[in-house]
N, C-alpha and C positions, 0 to 999 in steps of 0.2 A: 504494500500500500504506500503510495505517495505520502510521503513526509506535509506536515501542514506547512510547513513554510510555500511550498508550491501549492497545497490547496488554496491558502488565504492570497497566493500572489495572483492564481488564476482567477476567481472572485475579486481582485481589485481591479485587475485587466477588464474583466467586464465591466466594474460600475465607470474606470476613466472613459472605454469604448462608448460610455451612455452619456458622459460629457463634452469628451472633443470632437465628437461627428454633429451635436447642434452647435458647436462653438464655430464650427468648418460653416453651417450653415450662414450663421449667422454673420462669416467673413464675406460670402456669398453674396446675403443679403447688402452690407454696406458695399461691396466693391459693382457690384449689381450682374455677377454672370456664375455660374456654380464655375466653370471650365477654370475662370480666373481664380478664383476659389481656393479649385485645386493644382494650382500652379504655384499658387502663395503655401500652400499645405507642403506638398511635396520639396520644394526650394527650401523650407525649413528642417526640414527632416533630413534634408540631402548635409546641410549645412550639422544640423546636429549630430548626424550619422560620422560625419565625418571628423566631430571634437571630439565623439567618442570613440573613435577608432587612432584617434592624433594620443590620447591621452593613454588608453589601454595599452597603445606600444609593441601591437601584436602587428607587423608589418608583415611577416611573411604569406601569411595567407593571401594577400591580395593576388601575389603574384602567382600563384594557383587555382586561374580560375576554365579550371578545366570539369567542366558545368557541360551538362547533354544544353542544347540549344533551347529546345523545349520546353525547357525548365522556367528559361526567363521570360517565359510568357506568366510568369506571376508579377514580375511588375507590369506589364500591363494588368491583369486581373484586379491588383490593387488598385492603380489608378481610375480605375473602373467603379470600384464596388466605394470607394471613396466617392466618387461621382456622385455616384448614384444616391447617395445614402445625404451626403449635402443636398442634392435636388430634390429626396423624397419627403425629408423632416419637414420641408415647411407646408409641404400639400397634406402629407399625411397623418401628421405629426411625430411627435418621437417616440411615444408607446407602440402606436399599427405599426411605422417601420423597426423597432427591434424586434417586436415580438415576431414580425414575421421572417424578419432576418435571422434572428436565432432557431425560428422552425426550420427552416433551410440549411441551416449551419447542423442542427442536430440530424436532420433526415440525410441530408447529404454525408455527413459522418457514418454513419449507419451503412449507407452501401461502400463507400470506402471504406470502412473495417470489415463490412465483409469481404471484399474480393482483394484486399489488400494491397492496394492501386500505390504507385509509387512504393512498391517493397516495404510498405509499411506492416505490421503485427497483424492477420488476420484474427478478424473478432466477427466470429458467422453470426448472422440474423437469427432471432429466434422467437418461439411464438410470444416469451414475454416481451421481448423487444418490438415485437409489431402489434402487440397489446397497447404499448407503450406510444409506438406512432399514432397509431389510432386516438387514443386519449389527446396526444399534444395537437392533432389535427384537430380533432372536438374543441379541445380548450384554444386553440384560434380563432376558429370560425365563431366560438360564443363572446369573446376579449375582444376581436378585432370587426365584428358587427355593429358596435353601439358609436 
């Protein structure tokens, strides 16, 4: 079992996740385009990524970036779902859009741990796990109706 330090760290990763995707929006809003948005978004991350990699000291990895190609289709993916999620909070608000982003996140998890896509730990489906979708489909469709 996971040590709590990693439980309480991936429980804080979620509540920041439910702060700086409206804070993104809401850069959005004052610059007046989500794209600009996430151009300001991203240039800071690029900028930070890179005090934190100046400070850590670990220089050799960079030079090893023997990566299948494919792969870096997740920064596009990122820039994407950032997008998205700047564009969606202010029409949908910030409740409909995580709740329904975290359904996606957990449903999608679920076929990736089963087929174990990207060599990752296969984790088969099972009738309580699809007990389980079922339920979080329910409790969507009843949360993100009103």
């Amino acid at each position: 079992m996971p040590s709590a330090i990693y439980i309480l760290t991936a429980f804080a990763m979620g509540a920041i996740y439910s702060i700086y995707l409206p804070m993104n929006s809401m850069v959005s809003g004052h610059i007046g385009s989500p794209i600009a948005a996430n151009i300001t978004f991203f240039a800071i991350a690029l900028v930070t990524s890179i005090l934190l990699f100046v400070i850590g000291g670990q220089f050799e990895p960079i030079f090893k970036l023997k990566v299948p190609p494919y792969l870096f289709i997740s920064g596009f993916l990122s820039a994407f779902i950032i997008l998205g999620m700047t564009f969606l909070i202010p029409i949908l608000g910030p409740r409909k859009t995580f709740i329904l982003t975290i359904s996606g996140q957990v449903l999608m998890a679920m076929i990736v741990g089963h087929f174990g896509v990207f060599n990752l730990p296969k984790n088969p489906i099972t009738a309580q796990k699809i007990i389980g979708a079922v339920l979080l489909i329910a409790g969507v469709a009843v949360t993100t109706n009103s």
